[in-house]
N, C-alpha and C positions, 0 to 999 in steps of 0.2 A: 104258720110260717111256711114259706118259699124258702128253696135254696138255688143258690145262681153260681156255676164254678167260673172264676177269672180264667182269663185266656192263657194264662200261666198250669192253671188250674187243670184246663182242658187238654195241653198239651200235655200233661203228666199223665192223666186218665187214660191219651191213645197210645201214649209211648208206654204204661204197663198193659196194654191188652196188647198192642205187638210184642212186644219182650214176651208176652204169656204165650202167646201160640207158637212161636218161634221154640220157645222153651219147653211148654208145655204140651202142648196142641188145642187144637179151638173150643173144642168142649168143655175142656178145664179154664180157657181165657174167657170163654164168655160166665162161664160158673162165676168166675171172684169179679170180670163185671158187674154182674147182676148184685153178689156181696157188696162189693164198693157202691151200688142204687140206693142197696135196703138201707144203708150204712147213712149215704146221703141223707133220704129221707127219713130216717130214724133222726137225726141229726136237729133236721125243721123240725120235728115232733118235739124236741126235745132239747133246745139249745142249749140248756147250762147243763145237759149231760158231761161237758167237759170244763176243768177247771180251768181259768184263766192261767196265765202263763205270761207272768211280769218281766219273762227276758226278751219277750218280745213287742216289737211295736205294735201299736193299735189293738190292743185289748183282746190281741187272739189267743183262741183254745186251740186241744189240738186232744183229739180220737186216734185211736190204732183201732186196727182193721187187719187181722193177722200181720203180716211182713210191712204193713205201711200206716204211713201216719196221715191224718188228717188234721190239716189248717185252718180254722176259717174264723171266724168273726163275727158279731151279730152285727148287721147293717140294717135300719131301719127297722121292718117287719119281716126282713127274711133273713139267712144266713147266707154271708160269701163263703167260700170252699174257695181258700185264697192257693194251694197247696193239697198235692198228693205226693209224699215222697215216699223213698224205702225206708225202714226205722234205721237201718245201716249206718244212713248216711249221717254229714254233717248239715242237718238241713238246717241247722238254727243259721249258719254261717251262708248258705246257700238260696236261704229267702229271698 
């Protein structure tokens, strides 16, 4: 399996690596990047790594990854990465 992040998806991913460097500085923003990669493609490796999650529509799971969660869904033969949020938040409400 492929994995393909929504353009929701996408805009989550550059807005934690600005927030990271802003925060952190780059070394460490591109560090949990590369984390959120391996994570991605740990993911396609491995779809039902995460359990389903019946409060949500369309059959999605959802991975943490230190401080964030992961959304996504099996679609066909790949997975979507429908979502990158902070565990913080109210993402269920926020999808």
């Amino acid at each position: 399996m492929a994995y393909r992040l929504s353009l929701k998806a996408e805009d989550d991913v550059t807005q934690i690596y600005v927030t990271g460097v802003e925060m952190f500085g780059v070394d460490q923003a591109e560090r949990y990047h590369e984390g959120l990669e391996q994570i991605f493609n740990f993911l396609s490796d491995f779809p039902f790594a995460a359990v389903e999650r019946t409060e949500l529509k369309g059959l999605s799971r959802v991975h943490s990854y230190r401080s964030h969660i992961i959304i996504y869904r099996l679609d066909g033969r790949d997975i979507l990465i429908q979502r990158v949020r902070h565990a913080s938040e109210d993402w269920i409400r926020q999808r």
